[in-house]
C-alpha positions in Angstrom: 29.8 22.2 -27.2 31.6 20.2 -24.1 31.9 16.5 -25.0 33.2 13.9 -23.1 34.7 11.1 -25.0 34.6 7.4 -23.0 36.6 4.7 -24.1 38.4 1.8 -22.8 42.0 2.3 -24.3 43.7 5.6 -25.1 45.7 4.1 -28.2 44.6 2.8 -31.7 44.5 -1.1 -30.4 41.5 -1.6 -33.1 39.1 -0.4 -35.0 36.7 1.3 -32.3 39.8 3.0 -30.7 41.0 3.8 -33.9 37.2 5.8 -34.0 37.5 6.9 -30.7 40.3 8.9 -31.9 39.7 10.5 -35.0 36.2 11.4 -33.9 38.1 13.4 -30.6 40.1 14.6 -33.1 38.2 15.7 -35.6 35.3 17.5 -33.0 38.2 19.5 -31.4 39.5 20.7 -35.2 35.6 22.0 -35.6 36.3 24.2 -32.9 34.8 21.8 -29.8 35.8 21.4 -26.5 37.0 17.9 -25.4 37.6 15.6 -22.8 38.5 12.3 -22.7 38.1 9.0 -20.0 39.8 6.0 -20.2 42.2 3.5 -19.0 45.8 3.7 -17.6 47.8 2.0 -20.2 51.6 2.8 -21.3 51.0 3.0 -24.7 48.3 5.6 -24.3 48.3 8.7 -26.0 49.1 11.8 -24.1 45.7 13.4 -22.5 45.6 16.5 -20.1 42.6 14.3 -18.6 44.6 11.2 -18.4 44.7 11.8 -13.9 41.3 10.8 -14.1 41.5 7.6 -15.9 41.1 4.5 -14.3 44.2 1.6 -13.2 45.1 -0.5 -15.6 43.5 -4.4 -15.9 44.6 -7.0 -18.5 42.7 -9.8 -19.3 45.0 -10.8 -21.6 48.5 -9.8 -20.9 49.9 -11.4 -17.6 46.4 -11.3 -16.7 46.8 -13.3 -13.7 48.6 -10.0 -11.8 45.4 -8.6 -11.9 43.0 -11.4 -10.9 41.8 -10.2 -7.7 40.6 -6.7 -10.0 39.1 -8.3 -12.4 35.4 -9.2 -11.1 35.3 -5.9 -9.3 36.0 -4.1 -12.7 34.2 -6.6 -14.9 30.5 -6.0 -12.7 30.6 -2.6 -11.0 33.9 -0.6 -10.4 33.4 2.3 -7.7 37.4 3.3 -8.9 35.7 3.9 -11.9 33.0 5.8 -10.8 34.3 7.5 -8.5 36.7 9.0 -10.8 34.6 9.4 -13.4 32.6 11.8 -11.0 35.3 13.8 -10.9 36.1 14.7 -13.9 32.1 15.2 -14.7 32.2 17.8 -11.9 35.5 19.2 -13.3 34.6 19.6 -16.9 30.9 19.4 -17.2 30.0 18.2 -20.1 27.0 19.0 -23.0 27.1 15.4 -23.7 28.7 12.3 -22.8 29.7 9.7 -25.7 30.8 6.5 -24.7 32.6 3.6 -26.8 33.8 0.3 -25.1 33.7 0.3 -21.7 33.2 -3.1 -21.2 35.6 -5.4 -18.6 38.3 -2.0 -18.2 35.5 0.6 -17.3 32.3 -1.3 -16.7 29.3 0.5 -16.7 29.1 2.0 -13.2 30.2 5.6 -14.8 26.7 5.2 -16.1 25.0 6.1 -12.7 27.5 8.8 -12.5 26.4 10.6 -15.5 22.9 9.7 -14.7 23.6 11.7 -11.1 25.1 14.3 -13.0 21.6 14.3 -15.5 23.9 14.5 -18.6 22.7 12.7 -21.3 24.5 9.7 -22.8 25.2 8.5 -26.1 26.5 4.9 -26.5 28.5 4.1 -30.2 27.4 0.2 -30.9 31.2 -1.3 -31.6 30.7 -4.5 -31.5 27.9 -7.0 -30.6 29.0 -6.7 -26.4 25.2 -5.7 -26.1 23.4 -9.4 -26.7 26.2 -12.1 -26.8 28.8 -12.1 -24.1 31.9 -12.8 -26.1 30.8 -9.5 -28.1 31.0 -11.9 -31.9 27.7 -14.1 -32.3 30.2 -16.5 -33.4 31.0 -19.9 -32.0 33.0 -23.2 -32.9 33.3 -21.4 -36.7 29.3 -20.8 -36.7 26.8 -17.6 -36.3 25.1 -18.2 -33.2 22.6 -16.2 -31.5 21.7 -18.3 -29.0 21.9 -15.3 -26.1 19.8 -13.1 -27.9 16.6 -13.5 -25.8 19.0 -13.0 -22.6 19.5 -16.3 -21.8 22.7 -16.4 -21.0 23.2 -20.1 -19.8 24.7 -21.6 -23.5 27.5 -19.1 -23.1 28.6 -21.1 -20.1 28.0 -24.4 -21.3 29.8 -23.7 -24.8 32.6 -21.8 -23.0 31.8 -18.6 -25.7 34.9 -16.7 -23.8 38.2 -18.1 -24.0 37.0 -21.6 -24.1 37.4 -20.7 -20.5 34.5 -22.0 -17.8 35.3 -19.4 -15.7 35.7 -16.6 -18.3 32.5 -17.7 -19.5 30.6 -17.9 -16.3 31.8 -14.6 -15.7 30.9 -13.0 -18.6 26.9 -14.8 -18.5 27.1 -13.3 -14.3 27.9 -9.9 -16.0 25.1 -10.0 -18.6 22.4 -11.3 -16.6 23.2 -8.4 -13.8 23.9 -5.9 -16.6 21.0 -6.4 -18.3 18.6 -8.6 -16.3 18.4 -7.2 -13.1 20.1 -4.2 -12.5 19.4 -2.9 -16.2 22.2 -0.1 -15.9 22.6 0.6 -19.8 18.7 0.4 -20.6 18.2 2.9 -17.8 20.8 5.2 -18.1 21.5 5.3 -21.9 20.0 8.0 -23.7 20.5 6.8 -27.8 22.5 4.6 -29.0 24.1 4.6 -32.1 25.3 1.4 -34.5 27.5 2.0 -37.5 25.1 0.0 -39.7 21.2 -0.6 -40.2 22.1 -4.5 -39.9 23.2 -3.8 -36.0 20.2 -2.1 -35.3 18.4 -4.6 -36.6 20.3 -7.0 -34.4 19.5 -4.7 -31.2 15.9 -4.8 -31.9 15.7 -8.3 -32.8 16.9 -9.1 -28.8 14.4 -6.1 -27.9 16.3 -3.1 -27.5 14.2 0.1 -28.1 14.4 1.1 -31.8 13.2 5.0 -31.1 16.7 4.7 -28.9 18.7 3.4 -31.9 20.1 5.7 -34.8 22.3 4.7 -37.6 25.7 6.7 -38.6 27.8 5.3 -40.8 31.6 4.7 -39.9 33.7 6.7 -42.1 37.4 5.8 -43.6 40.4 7.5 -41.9 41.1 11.4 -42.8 45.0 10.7 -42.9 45.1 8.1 -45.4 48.7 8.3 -46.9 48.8 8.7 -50.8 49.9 5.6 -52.0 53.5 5.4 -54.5 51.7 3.6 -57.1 48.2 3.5 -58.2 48.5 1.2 -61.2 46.3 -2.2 -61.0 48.4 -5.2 -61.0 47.2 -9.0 -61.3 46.8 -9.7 -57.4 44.2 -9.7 -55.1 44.5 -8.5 -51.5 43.5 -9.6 -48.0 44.7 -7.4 -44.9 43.2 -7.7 -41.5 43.2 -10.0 -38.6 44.1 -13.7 -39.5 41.6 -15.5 -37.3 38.5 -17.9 -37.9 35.6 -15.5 -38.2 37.6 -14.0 -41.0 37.5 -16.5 -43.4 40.9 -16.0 -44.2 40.8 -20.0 -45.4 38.0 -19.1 -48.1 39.9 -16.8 -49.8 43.1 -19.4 -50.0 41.1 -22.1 -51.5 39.2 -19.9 -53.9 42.9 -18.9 -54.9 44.0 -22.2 -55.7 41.4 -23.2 -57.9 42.8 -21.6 -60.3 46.8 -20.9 -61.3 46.1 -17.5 -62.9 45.2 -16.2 -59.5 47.4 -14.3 -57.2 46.5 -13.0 -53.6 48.6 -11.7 -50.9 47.9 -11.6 -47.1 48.7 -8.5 -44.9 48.5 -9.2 -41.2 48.6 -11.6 -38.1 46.6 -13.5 -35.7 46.2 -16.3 -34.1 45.7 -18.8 -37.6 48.2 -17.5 -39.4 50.3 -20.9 -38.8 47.2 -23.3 -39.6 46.8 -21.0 -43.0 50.2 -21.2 -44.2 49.8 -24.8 -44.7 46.5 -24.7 -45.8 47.5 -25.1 -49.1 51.6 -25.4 -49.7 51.5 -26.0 -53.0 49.8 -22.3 -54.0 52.0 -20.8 -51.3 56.0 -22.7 -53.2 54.2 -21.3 -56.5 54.3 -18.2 -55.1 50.1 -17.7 -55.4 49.4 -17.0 -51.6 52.0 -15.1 -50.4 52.0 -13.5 -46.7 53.0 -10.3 -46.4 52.9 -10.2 -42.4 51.8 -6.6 -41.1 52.1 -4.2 -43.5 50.9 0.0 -42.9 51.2 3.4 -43.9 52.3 3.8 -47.7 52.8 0.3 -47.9 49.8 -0.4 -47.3 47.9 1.5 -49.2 50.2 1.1 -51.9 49.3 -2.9 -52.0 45.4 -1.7 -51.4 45.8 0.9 -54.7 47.4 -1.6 -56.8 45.2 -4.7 -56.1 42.7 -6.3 -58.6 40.3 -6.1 -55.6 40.5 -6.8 -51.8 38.9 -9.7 -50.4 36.5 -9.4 -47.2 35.4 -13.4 -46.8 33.9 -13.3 -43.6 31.8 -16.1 -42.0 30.7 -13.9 -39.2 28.4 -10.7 -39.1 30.8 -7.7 -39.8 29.8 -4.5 -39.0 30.8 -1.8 -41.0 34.7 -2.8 -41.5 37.2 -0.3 -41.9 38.9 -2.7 -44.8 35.8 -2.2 -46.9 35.6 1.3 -46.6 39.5 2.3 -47.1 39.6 0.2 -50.1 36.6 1.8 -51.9 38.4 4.9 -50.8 41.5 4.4 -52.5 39.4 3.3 -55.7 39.8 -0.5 -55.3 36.7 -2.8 -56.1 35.7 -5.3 -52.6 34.5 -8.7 -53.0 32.6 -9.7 -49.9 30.6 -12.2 -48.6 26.5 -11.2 -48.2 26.6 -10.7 -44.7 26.2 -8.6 -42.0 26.7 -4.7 -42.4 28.9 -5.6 -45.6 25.5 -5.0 -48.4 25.5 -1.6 -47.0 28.7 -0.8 -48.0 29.1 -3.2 -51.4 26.9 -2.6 -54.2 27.1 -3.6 -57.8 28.7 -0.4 -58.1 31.8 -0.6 -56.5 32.1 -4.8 -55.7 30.4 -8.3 -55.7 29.3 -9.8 -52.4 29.5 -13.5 -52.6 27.3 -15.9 -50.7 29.2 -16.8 -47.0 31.4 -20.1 -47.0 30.9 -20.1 -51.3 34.4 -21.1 -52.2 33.5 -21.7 -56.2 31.7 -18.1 -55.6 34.1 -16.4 -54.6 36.8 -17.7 -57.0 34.6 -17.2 -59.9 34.3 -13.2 -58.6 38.1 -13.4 -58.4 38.1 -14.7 -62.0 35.7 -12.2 -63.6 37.7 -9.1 -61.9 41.0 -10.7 -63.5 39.3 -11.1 -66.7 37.9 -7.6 -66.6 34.7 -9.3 -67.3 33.5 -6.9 -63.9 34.9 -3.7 -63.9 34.4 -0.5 -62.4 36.6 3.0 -63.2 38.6 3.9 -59.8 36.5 7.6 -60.2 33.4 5.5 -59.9 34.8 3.4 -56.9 36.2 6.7 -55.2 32.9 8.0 -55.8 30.6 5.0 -54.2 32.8 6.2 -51.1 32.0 9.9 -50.5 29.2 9.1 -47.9 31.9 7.3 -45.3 34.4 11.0 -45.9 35.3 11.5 -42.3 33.4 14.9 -42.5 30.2 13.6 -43.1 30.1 11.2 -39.9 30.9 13.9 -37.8 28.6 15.9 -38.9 25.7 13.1 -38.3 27.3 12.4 -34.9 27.0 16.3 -34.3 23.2 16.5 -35.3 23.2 13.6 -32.9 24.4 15.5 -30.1 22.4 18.8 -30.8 19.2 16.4 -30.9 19.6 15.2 -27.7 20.8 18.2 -26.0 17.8 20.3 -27.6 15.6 17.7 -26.5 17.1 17.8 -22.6 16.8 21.8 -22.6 13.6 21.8 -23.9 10.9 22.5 -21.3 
């Protein structure tokens, strides 16, 4: 089969790329044939496609070198499609599977493929879809205030940025995306959300859900062994230190109590607010912060941890964290939100109620105790449907679907 992988960046920058990548990867291994469509960017892997991705824009990085770009790209980018009809012509694909295209792409490359009558098969990343800073999280609160496709409070809360313009912009890009012009309803064939809670999400702001199927993410294929599996008396958070994370929870729930231990792989933008969150716990040596840790190391601290911690305040998806950690025969405790019940169970975790400090100590407390406790060959085991193998074979009997269905008379 001839796929053609879309996404914005060409690099692991996060967890969708990180898919992106692996999936590519693992469909050419199975004996596919691939091409790929994405940004210019110098820390892009090397592509034989990569004279057909679009110039680079930076919304973030010395963004204002690109300001006069940004609109064009952001609404409808005719580089981008233009380009994009090239390589469609070149390589003529079964299938085209798109990721995020939002802001770097945008979804003009739609109409191409629609011109092209290839059908199109949009992963569900993130929450880009319904709210228009791509998080249904505001001011340290859910909100779903855009779901209807009003996008007006995104403007008046300054949802983006906390910028008014960012904002306005992104509300002008939803209402035309989705309002009026209508470009992903139209030209989207399925679309496909890592968890059942997404879908849910889709249809509750009235996406179609005979268009929506569920495939699980799965954890990566080249997890390195760690040095040293043996449990020790710590508990683990790694990931992005930042507000929806609910980094803070897990601190405070730490110093409750003296006899608990957790250490903190990562960075982001609270990591200065957290480290004096509580200074006492931290001189103790009870929250320590690792900074970014990966490879061995880091799944060395994963293999070796009481449990990792997934706090979160805001509606995860299906996060890598939870999935490597089951993988590596470590027990989760999460917070009951989101796509995290679909991967928790009293089989492998305990999902705490969101923002439940004394909860999530006492969870912490009963792990220590071994009060809870689960064999690693159980834990392993609760892990086998997110093997790498298994989601591309669903993603595969996705493709064959829809491709059966377009050659069928």
């Amino acid at each position: 089969m001839k796929i053609l992988q879309v996404n914005k960046y060409h690099y692991p920058r996060g967890g969708a790329d990180r898919y992106y990548l692996d999936l590519g990867a693992r469909l050419e291994a199975a004996g596919h044939e691939l091409a790929y469509f994405a940004m210019k960017h110098p820390k892009n892997l090397p592509s034989p496609w990569s004279k057909y991705f679009v110039s680079r824009v930076s919304y973030n990085e010395q963004a204002w070198r690109y300001a006069l770009k940004i609109p064009g790209r952001t609404i409808y980018s005719l580089e981008a499609k233009k380009k994009f009809s090239r390589l469609l012509k070149e390589f003529q694909p079964d299938v085209v599977h798109i990721h995020n295209i939002y802001h770097q792409l945008s979804p003009s490359i739609l109409d191409a493929a629609a011109k092209f009558k290839i059908p199109v098969i949009m992963h569900v990343h993130d929450y880009k879809l319904v709210c228009p800073n791509h998080a249904l999280f505001i001011d340290n609160k859910i909100c779903e205030k855009c779901l209807m496709k009003n996008y007006s409070p995104a403007v008046k809360n300054r949802c983006v940025k906390n910028s008014l313009i960012a904002s306005s912009l992104a509300a002008l890009e939803m209402y035309l995306h989705h309002t009026s012009w209508k470009i992903y309803e139209k030209n989207i064939s399925l679309y496909i959300t890592p968890s059942l809670f997404v879908k849910n999400i889709l249809i509750k702001a009235g996406w179609p859900s005979e268009k929506i199927v569920v495939v699980n993410n799965a954890f990566s294929a080249g997890l390195p062994t760690p040095l040293e599996t043996k449990k020790e008396d710590y508990f683990l958070y790694f990931g992005r230190l930042s507000s929806e994370k609910g980094v803070d929870l897990a601190i405070k729930a730490s110093s409750l109590d003296p006899r608990l231990t957790l250490k903190i792989v990562g960075n982001g933008p609270d990591e200065p607010s957290l480290k004096t969150l509580n200074e006492k716990s931290i001189k103790e040596g009870r929250v320590k912060f690792l900074g970014w840790r990966e490879g061995v190391e880091l799944s060395t601290l994963i293999s070796q941890a009481k449990a990792v911690i997934i706090p979160s305040r805001w509606y995860e998806n299906f996060p890598l964290t939870a999935l490597e950690s089951l993988s590596l025969g470590t027990p989760v405790i999460a917070t009951d939100i989101g796509g995290l019940p679909e991967i928790v169970t009293s089989k492998n975790g305990i999902l705490v109620p969101p923002e439940d400090i004394e909860a999530l100590n006492l969870a912490m407390l009963d792990i220590l105790s071994e009060k809870k406790h689960w064999p690693d060959e159980q834990i392993r085991e609760s892990a086998q449907n997110f093997l790498p193998e298994v989601n591309t074979g669903s993603v595969l009997s996705v493709y064959r679907d829809l491709t059966n269905t377009k050659n069928t008379p």
